[in-house]
N, C-alpha and C positions, 0 to 999 in steps of 0.2 A: 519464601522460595522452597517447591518441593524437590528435597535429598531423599535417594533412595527407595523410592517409591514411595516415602510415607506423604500423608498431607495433613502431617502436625501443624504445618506453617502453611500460612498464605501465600497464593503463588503471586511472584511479586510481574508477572511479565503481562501487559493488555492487549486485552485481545481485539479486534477489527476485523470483524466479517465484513467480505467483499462482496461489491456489488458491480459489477459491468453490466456497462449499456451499450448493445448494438440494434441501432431502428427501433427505441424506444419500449425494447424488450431485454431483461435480464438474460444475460447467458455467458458461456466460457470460452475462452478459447486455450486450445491446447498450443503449449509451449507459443503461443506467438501468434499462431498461424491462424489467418481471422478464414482460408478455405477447412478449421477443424472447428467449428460453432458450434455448440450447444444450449439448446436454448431451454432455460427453466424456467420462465414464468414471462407473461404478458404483461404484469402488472409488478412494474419492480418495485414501487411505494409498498406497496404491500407485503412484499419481501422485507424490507426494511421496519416496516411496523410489527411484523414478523420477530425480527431481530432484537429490536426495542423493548418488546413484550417477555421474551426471555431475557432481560437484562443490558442487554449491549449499552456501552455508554458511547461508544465511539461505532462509524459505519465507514468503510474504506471504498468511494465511488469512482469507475475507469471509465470514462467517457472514451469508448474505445472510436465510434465515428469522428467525434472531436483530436484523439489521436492522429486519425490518416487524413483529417483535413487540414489541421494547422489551425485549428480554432475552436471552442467548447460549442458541441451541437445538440448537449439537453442540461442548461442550466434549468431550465424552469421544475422539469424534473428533481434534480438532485436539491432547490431550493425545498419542493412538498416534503422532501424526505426530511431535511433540517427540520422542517415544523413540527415534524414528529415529536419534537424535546430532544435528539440525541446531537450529539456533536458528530460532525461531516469532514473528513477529508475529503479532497476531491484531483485528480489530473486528467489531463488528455484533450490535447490542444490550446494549454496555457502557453503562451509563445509573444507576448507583449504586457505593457502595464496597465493597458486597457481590460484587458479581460481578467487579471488577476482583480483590477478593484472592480469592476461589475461583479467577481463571485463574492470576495468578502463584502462588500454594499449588500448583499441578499441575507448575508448572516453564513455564509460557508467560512469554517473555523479555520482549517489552511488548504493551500493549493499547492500541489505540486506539479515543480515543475522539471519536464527531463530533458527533451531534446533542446528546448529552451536555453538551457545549459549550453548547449555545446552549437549550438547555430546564431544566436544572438550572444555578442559580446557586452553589450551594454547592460541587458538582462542579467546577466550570469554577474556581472560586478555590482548592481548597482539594489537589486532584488532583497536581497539580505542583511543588507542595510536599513532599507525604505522600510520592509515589509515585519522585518524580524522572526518569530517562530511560526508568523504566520505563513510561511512560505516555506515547503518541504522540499528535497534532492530528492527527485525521484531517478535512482540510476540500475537502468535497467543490465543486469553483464550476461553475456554470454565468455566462458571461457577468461574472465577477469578484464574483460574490452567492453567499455559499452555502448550498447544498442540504444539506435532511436527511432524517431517515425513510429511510431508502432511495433518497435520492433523490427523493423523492417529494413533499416539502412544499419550496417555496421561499423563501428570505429574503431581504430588503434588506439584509442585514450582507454587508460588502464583506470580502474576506478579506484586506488589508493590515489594514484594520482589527481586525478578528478575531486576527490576529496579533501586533499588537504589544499587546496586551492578554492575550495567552496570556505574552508573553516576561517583561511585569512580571512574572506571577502563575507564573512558574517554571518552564515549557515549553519544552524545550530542541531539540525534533524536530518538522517535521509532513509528512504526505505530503500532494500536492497532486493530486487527479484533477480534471484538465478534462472534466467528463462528455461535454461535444461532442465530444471526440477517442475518448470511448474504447469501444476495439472498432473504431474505424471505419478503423484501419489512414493516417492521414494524418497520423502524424510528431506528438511529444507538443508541448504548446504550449511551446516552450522563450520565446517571448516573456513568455509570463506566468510563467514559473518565471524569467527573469531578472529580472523585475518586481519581485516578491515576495521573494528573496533578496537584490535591491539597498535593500530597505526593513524586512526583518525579518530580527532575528541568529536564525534558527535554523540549526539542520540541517534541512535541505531534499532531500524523495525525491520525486521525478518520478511522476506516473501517468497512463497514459491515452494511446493512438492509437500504441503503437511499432507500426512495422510491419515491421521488420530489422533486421538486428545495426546497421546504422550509424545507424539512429536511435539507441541504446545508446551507441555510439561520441560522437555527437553532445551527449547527456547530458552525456558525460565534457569534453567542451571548455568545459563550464559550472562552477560552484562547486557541485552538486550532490553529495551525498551520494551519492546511490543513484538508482535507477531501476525500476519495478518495471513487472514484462511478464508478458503469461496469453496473452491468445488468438495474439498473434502465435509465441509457443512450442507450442501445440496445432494453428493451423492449418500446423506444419513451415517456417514462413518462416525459422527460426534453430532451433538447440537450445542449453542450457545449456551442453552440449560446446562447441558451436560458440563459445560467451563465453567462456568460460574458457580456450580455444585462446590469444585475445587476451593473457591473462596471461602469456606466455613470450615472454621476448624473442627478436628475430631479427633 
């Protein structure tokens, strides 16, 4: 873990460059809002072999179409990227037991799932059990309430809550996107990810507003698992290289 700026020590926090897919093209959206698109590359495999090639061990993929349909709309995609050798997360429109085993049957290492959660009750009991760390809480919060659909629909479930209700029923990871940080480049809310990990035993992955590698560094001064980063790697603020640097002592 790097203290004080030095990087005597290895940083102990992993990192997950993000990938979103809308129309079979890489791109961002800001805070949510799929009318704020940005599009970085026609060829998102290649993004991803990209990432592989500087190190990444792990690739964080957002089937954002699969989001607002209610059903994953580029498995075949995010499968080429698996073949790459790196290990895959993947969500966005996992919403049955059906489409959870058709991604792991391809070799996709977990799935996350969000709205899922909170619109199918059987899902949400029964997921964590069956599936074990193969299956992530993706919970999306605006304002400590989480967001589903894409983002799109809002709920009054607080996410300590949401959480320690995941933990009974056998959930052992969840990633946490501040939708107000993210994309917006102003440092991820580590307030609410100390919040939420001083109150729920899970593993716990950062998402939302890095804007440099020391945001990442900063992650690592927390008990956070991991940390996951898209636009601040597309718009050149850091590169994978540039994290992975951090791994070697000096």
């Amino acid at each position: 873990m790097v203290r004080g700026g030095s990087r005597s020590k290895l940083v102990s926090v992993k990192l997950f460059p993000a990938i979103d897919l809308r129309d079979g093209h890489c791109v961002r959206l800001f805070q949510g809002d799929y009318d704020q698109t940005t599009v970085y590359s026609a060829d998102p495999v290649a993004v991803a072999a990209s990432f592989v090639e500087a190190g990444a061990e792990w690739i964080h993929v957002v089937d954002l179409d699969g989001a607002k349909a209610g059903k994953p709309c580029h498995l075949e995609l995010i499968a080429e990227m698996k073949g790459l050798g790196v290990r895959v997360q993947t969500g966005g429109g996992y919403r049955d037991f059906e489409s959870i085993e058709r991604a792991l049957s391809v070799g996709i290492d977990r799935v996350i799932l969000g709205s899922a959660l909170l619109k199918s009750k059987e899902l949400k009991q029964e997921s964590g059990r069956r599936f074990g760390e193969r299956v992530v809480a993706g919970l999306d919060v605006r304002e400590g309430k989480v967001a589903i659909s894409g983002w799109q629909e809002q709920t009054e479930v607080g996410i300590v809550e949401l959480g320690l209700e995941l933990v009974a029923l056998g959930y052992v990871r969840m990633i946490v996107t501040d939708i107000a940080t993210d994309g917006a480049f102003t440092g991820p809310n580590l307030a609410l990810a100390n919040e939420v990990m001083a109150k729920v035993p899970m593993h716990y992955i950062v998402s939302g507003g890095v804007a440099g590698l020391q945001d990442v560094l900063n992650v690592a001064e927390t008990s956070a698992e991991g940390v996951i980063v898209g636009k601040a790697i597309y718009e050149g603020r850091f590169s994978v290289a540039d994290f992975f640097a951090t791994q070697t002592r000096k």
